[in-house]
C-alpha positions in Angstrom: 0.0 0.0 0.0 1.4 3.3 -1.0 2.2 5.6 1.8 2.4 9.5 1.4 1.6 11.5 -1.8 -1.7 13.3 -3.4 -4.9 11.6 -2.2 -7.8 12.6 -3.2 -10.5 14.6 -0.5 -7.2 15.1 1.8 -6.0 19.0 2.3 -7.8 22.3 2.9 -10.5 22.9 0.4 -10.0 25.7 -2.2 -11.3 28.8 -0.7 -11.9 27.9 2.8 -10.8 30.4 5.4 -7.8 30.2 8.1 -8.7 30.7 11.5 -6.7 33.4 11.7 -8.9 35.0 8.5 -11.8 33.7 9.5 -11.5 35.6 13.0 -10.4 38.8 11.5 -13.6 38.7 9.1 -16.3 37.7 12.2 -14.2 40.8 14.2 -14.8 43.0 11.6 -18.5 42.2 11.2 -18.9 42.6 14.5 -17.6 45.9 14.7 -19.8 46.6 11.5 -16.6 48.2 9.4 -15.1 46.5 6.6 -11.6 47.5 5.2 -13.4 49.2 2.1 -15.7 51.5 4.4 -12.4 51.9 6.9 -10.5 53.5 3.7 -13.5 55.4 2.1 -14.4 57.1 5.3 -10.7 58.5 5.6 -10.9 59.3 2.0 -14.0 61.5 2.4 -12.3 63.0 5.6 -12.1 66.3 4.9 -9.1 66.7 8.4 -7.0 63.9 7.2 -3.9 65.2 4.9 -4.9 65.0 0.8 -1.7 62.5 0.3 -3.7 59.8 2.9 -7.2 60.5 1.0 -4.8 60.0 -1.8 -3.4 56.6 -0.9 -7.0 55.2 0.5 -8.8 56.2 -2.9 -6.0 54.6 -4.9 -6.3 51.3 -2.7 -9.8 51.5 -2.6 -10.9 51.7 -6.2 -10.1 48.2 -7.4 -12.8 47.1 -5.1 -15.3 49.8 -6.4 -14.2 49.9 -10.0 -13.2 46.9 -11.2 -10.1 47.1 -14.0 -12.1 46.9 -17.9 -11.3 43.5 -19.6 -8.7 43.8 -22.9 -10.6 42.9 -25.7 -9.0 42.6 -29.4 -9.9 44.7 -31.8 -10.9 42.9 -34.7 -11.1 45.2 -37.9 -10.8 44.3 -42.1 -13.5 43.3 -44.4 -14.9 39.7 -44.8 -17.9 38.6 -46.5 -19.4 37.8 -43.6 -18.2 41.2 -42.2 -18.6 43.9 -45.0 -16.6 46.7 -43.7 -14.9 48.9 -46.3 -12.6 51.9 -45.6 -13.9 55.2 -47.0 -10.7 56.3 -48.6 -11.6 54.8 -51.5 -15.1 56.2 -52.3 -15.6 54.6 -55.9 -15.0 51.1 -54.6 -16.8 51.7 -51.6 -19.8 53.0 -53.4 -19.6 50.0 -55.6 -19.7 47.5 -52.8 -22.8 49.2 -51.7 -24.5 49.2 -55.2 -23.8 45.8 -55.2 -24.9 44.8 -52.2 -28.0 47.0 -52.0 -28.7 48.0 -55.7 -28.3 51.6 -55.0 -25.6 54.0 -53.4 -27.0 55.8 -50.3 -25.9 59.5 -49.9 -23.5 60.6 -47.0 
């Protein structure tokens, strides 16, 4: 029988909390302040210096405004896709004669 190694169901589960975590959180509840209301109520305190409002709006805004995915800008002209650049009006009208049997007027 093998002894030691990976075996299944044995470890701390993804996710769960330390104690250690898990009292910090149940503290915190208890005194009804999380770390994001801690840093936005010195960030809206008007007697705190502007460099700590500063440092608490910086640290806070992940958690408020998440970062905007990258997406891939996907450009050209397929037929499924029938984008044409402007630059060249005669072939662009004549795409659009052929697709729609007239040119519209810009």
């Amino acid at each position: 029988m093998p002894r030691g190694g990976r075996r299944p169901g044995a470890g701390r589960k993804p996710g769960s909390l330390t104690r250690r975590t898990r009292e910090i959180a149940e503290q915190a509840a208890e005194d009804g302040i999380t770390p994001l209301e801690y840093m936005l109520a010195v960030m809206r305190d008007p007697n705190e210096p502007p460099e700590r409002q500063d440092d608490m709006a910086k640290a806070a805004a992940p958690y408020v405004h998440p970062e905007l995915a990258a997406t891939e800008l996907k450009h050209g002209s397929t037929e499924e896709n029938p984008l044409s650049c402007c630059c060249n009006r005669s072939t662009a009208d004549a795409r659009a004669t052929q697709r729609n049997g007239h040119v519209m007027s810009r």
